[in-house]
C-alpha positions as CSV (number, residue, x, y, z in Angstrom):
1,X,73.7,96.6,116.6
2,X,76.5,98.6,116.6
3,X,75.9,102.3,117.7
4,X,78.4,105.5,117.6
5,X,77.0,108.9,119.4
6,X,79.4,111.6,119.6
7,X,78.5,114.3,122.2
8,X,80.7,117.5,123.5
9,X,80.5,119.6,120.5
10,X,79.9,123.5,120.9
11,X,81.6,127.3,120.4
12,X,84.9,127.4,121.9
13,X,86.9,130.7,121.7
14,X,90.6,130.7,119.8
15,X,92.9,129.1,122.0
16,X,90.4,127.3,124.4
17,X,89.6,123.5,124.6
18,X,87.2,121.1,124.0
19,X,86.4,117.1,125.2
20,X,84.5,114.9,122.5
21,X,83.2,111.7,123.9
22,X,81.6,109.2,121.8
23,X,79.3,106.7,123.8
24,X,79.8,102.7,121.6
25,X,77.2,100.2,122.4
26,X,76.9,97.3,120.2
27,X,80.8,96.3,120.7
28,X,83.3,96.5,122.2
29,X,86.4,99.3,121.8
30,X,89.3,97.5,122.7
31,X,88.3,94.9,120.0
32,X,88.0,97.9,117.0
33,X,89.8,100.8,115.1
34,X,88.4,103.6,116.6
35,X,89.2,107.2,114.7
36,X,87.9,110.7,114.5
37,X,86.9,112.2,111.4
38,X,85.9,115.9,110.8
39,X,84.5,117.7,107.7
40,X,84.0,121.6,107.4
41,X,82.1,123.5,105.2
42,X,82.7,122.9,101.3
43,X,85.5,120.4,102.4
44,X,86.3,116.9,102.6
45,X,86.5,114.6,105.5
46,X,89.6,114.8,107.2
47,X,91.1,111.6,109.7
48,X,91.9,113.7,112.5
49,X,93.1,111.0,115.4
50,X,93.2,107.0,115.4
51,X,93.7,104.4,118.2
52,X,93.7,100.5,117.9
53,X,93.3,98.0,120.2
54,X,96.7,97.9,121.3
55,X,96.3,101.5,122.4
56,X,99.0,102.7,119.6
57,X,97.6,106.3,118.2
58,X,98.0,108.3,115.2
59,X,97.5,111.6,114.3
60,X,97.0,113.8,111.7
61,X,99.9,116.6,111.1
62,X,97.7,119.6,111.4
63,X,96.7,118.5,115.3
64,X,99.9,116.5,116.6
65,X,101.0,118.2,119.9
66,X,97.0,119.5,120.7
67,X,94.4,116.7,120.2
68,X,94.7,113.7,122.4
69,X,92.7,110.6,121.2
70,X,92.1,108.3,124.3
71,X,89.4,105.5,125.0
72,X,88.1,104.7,128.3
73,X,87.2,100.5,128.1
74,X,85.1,99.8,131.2
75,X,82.8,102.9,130.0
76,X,83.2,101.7,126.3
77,X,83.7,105.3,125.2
78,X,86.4,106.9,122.6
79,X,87.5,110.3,123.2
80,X,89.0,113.5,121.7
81,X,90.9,116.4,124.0
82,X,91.0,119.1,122.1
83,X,93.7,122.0,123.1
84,X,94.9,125.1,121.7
85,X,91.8,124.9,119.1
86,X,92.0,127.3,116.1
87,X,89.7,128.6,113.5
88,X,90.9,125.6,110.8
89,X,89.6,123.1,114.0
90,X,86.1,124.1,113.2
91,X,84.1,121.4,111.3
92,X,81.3,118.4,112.6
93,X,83.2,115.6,113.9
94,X,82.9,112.1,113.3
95,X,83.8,108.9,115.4
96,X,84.1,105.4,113.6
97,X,85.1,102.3,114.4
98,X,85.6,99.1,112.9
99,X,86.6,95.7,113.3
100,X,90.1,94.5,114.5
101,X,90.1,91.5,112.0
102,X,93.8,90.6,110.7
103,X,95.2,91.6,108.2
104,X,93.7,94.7,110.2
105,X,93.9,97.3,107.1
106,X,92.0,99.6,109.4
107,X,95.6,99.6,111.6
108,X,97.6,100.1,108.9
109,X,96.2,103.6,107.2
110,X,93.9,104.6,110.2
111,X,93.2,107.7,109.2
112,X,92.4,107.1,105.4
113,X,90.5,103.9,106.0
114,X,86.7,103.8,105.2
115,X,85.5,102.6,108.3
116,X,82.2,100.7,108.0
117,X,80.8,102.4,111.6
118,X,79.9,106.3,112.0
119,X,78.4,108.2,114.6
120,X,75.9,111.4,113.9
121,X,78.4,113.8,114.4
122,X,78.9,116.4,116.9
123,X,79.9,120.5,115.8
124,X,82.6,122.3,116.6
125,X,82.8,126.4,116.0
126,X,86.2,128.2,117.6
127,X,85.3,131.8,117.5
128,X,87.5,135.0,118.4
């Protein structure tokens, strides 16, 4: 049974930095897509970060240079750095995953794929 739980959320101050972790059992990460999503209030979910199983990343334009997607394989755990948050950063973030299966459509549009796996989600809130 695959299983996604996203911990690490909180209330950050402008400027200041947070680490997502989000703890996979059920499968294995360097075998799947791995992404975070967020969504704020009254908007729509957003692909924020991607990494496949090669390790090659993507990013969305609005974080490049200040998030920093990274998975840690023995622990079988995706995370997100978060620097230099803003007020735009806040939102509940999502991790999902799904299979590495060619023609691998989740590697080729990471961050608009509907991935088949979510976690709970996890909230974010950058204050002044």
């Amino acid at each position: 049974q695959v299983q996604l739980v996203e911990t690490g959320g909180g209330s950050v101050e402008i400027g200041g930095s947070l680490k997502l972790s989000c703890a996979a059992s059920g499968f294995t990460v360097s075998r799947y897509c791995m992404a975070w999503f967020r969504q704020g209030p009254g908007q729509e979910r957003e692909g924020v970060a991607a990494v496949d199983p090669d390790g090659l990343t993507t990013y969305a334009d609005s974080v490049k240079g200040r998030f920093t997607i990274s998975k840690d394989i023995a622990k079988n755990i995706l995370y997100l750095q978060m620097d230099s948050l803003k007020p735009e950063d806040a939102a509940m973030y999502y991790c999902a995953a799904d299979p590495w299966i060619l023609p691998a459509p989740c590697a080729m549009a990471p961050l608009e794929y509907e991935y088949n796996f979510w976690g709970q989600g996890t909230q974010v809130t950058v204050s002044l």
